[in-house]
Kinemage of the C-alpha trace (Angstrom):
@kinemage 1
@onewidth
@group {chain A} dominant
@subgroup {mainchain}
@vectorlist {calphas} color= white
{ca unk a 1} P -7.971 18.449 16.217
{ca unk a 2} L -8.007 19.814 12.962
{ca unk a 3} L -9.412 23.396 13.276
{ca unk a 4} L -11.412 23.401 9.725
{ca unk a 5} L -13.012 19.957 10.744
{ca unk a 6} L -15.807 19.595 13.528
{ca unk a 7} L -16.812 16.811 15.194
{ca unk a 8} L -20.038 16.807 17.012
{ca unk a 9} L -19.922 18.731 20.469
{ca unk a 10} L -22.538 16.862 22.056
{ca unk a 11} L -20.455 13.179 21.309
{ca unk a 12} L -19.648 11.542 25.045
{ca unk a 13} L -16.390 9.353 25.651
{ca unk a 14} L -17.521 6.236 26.886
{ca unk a 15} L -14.737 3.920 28.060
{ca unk a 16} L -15.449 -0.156 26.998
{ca unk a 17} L -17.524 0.613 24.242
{ca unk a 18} L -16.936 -1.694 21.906
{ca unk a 19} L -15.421 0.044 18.822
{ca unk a 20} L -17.140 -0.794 15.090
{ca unk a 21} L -17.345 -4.494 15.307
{ca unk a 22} L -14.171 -4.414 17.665
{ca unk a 23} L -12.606 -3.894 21.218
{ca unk a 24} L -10.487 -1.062 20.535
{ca unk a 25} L -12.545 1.567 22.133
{ca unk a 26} L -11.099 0.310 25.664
{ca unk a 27} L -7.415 0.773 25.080
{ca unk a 28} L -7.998 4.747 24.912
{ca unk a 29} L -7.450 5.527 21.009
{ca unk a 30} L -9.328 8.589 19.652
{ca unk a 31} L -11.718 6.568 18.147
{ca unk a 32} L -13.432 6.645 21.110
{ca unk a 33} L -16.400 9.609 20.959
{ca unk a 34} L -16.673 8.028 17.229
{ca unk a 35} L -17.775 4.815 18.530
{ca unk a 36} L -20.170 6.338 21.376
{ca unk a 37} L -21.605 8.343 18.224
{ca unk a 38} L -22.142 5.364 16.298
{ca unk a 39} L -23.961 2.916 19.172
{ca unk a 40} L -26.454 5.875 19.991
{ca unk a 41} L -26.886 8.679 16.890
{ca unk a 42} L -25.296 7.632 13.891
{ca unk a 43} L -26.986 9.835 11.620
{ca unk a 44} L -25.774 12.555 13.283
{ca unk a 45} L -23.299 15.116 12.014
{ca unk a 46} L -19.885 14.474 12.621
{ca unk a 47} L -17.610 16.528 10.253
{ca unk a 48} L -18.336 19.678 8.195
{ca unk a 49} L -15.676 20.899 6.123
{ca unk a 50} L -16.185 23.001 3.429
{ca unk a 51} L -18.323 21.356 0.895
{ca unk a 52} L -17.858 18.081 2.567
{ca unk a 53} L -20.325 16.685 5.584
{ca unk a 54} L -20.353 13.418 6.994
{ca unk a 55} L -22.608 11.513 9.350
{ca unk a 56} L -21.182 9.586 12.323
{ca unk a 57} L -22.372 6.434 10.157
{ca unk a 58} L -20.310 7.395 6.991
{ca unk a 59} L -16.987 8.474 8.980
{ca unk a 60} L -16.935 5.377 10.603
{ca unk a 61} L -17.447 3.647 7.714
{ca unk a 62} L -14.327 5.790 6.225
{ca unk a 63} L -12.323 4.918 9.295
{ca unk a 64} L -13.056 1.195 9.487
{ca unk a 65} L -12.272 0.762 5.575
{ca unk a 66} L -8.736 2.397 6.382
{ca unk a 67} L -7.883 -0.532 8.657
{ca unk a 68} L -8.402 -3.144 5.251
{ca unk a 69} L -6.875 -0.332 3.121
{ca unk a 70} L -3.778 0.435 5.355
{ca unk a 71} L -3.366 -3.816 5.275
{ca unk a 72} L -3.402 -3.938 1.911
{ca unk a 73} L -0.111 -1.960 1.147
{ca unk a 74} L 1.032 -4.282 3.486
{ca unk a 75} L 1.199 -2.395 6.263
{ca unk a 76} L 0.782 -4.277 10.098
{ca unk a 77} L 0.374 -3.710 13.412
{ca unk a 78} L 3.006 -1.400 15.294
{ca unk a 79} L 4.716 -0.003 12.045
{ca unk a 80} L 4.958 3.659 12.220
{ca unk a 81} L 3.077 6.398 9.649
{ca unk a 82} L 3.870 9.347 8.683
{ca unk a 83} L 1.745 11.803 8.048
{ca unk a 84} L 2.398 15.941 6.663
{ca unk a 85} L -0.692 18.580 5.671
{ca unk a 86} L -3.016 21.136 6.236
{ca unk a 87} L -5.800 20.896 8.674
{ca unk a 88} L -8.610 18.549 6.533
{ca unk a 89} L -11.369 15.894 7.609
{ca unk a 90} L -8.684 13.034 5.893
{ca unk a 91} L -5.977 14.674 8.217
{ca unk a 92} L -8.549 14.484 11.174
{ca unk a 93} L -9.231 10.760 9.539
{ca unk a 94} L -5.165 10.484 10.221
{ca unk a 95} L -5.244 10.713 14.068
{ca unk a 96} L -8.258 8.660 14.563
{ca unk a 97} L -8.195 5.923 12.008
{ca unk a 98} L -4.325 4.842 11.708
{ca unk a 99} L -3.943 4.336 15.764
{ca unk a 100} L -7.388 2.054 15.775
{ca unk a 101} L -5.743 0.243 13.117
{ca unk a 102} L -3.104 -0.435 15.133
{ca unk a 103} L -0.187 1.544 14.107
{ca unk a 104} L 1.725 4.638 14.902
{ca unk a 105} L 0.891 7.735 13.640
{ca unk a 106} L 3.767 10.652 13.488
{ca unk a 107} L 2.156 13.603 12.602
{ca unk a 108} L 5.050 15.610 11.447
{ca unk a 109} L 5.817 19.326 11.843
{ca unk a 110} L 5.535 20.780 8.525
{ca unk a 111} L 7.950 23.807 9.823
{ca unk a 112} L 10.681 22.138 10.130
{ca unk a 113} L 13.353 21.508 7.642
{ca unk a 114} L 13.487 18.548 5.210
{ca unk a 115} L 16.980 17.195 6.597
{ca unk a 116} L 14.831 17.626 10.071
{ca unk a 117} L 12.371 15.490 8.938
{ca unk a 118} L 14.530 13.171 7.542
{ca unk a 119} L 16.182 12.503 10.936
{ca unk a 120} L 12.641 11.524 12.895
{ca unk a 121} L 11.328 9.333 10.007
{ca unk a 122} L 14.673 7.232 9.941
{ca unk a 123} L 14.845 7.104 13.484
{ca unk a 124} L 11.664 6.080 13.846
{ca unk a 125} L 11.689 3.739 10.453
{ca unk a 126} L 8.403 4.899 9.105
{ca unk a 127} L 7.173 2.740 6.283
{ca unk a 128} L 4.504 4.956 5.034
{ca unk a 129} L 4.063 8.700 4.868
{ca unk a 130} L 0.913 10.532 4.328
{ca unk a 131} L 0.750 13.928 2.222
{ca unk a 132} L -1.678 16.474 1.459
{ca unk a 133} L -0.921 18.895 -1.855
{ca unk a 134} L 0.954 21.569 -0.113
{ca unk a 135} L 3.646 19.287 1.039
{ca unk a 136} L 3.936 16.315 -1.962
{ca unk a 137} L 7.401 17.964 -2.880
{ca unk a 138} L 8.308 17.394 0.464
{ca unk a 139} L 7.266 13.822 0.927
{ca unk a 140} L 9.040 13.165 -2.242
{ca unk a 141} L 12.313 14.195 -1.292
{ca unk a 142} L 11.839 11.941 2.181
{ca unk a 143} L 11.054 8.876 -0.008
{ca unk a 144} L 14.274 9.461 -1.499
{ca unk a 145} L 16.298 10.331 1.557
{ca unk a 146} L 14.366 7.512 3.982
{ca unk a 147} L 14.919 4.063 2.984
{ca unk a 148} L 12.024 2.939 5.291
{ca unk a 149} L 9.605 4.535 3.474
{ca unk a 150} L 7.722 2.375 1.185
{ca unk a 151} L 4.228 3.627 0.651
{ca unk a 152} L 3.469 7.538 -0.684
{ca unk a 153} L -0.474 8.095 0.406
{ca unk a 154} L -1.991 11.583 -0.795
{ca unk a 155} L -4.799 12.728 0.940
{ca unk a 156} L -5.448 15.919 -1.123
{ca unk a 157} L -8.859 16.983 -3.080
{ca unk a 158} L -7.628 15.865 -6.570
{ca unk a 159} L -6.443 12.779 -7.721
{ca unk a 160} L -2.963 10.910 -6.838
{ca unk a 161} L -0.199 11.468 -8.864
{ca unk a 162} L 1.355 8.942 -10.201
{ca unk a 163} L 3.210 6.098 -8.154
{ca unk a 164} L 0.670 7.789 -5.176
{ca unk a 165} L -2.334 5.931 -3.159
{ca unk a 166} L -5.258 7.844 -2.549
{ca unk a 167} L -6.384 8.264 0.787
{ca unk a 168} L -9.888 8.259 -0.415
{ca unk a 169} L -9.404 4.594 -1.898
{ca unk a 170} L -7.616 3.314 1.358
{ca unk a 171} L -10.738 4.764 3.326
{ca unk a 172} L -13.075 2.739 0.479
{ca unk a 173} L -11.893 -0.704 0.901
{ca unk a 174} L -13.672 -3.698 2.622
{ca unk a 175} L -13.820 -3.668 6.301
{ca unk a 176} L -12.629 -6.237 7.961
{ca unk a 177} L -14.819 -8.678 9.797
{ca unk a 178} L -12.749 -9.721 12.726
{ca unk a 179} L -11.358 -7.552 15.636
{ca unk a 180} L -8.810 -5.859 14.901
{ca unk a 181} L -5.060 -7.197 17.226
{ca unk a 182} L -4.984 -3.819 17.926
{ca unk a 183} L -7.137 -4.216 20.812
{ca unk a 184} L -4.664 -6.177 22.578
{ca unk a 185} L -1.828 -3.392 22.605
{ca unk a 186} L -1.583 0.103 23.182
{ca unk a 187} L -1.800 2.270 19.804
{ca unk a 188} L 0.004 5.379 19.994
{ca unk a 189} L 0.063 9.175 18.222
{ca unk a 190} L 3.302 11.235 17.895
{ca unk a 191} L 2.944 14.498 18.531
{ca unk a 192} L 4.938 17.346 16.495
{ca unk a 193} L 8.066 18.400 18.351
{ca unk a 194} L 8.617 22.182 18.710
{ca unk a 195} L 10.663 23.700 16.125
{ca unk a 196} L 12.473 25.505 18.724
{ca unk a 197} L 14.026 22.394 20.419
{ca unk a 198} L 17.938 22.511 20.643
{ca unk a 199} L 18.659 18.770 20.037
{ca unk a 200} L 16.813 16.802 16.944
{ca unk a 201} L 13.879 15.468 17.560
{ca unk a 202} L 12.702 11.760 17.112
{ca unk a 203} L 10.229 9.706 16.406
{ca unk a 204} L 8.105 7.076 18.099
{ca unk a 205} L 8.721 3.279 18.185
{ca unk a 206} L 5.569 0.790 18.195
């Protein structure tokens, strides 16, 4: 978990519970102490970081509007997402929200080298790759190299540059009404590979 975000310490995991109008909660994604949170203190705190604080309430709002948002690039269920930055509630937003939509998440290593990076995003044909303002130059050169990649998502404090999505405006569309088909499969999270690996590293596969 992102070390400059908090989420409540008090928030239980509680397997079943259905997940923000949803089923999602009992396949094991990390949405899970979100959705206990909601169903018994929503008003609580979730997140403080920096100037930014958000209730359990207004995160899940966040996270359920990325499911329409991610949907309307035209992204579906099982395609893979890439995602580079610093630690940041939209970065925390990352690893919770894109698996309960029903994708893959591959947070990448931001220490390794671009050539690096563009081995495990072809290999694992990422259509999308998220990027924070340290690391745009970097997702840049990927959408050149990668001819998966489709959409460029920033989730930085200032506005998109141009040809970007926000993050903010993904997180700020309609939810969707109906449960979600990720429910009936097994959403999964890529973890960084070591830098220090001998052979290349990979990505996942939905």
């Amino acid at each position: 978990m992102p070390a400059s975000s908090r989420v409540g310490s008090r928030c239980r995991v509680g397997a079943g519970d259905p997940v923000m109008g949803g089923a999602m909660a009992s396949q094991g994604t990390l949405s899970w102490p979100m959705t206990r949170a909601l169903a018994t203190r929503p008003n609580a705190q979730a997140i403080v970081d920096g100037e930014t604080c958000l209730t359990y309430a207004q995160w899940g709002r966040r996270v359920r509007g990325l499911t329409a948002g991610l949907r309307n690039l035209g992204l579906r269920t099982g395609d893979v997402i890439a995602s580079i930055g610093q630690n940041s509630f939209r970065h925390l937003e990352c690893w919770v929200g894109i698996p309960a939509a029903g994708m893959v998440l591959n947070d990448l290593n931001y220490r390794l080298a671009v050539r690096e990076l563009e081995f495990i995003i072809n290999d694992c044909e990422a259509r999308a790759i998220v990027a924070d303002g340290a690391y745009l130059e970097v997702a840049r050169q990927l959408k050149q190299l990668c001819p998966s990649l489709e959409c460029l998502v920033y989730f930085g404090t200032e506005s998109a540059p141009g040809g970007w999505v926000h993050w903010d405006d993904l997180c700020s569309a309609t939810p969707l009404d109906e449960d979600h088909p990720s429910s009936a499969r097994s959403p999964r999270i890529r973890l960084p590979p070591s830098p220090t690996l001998a052979a290349r590293p990979v990505g996942p596969r939905a």
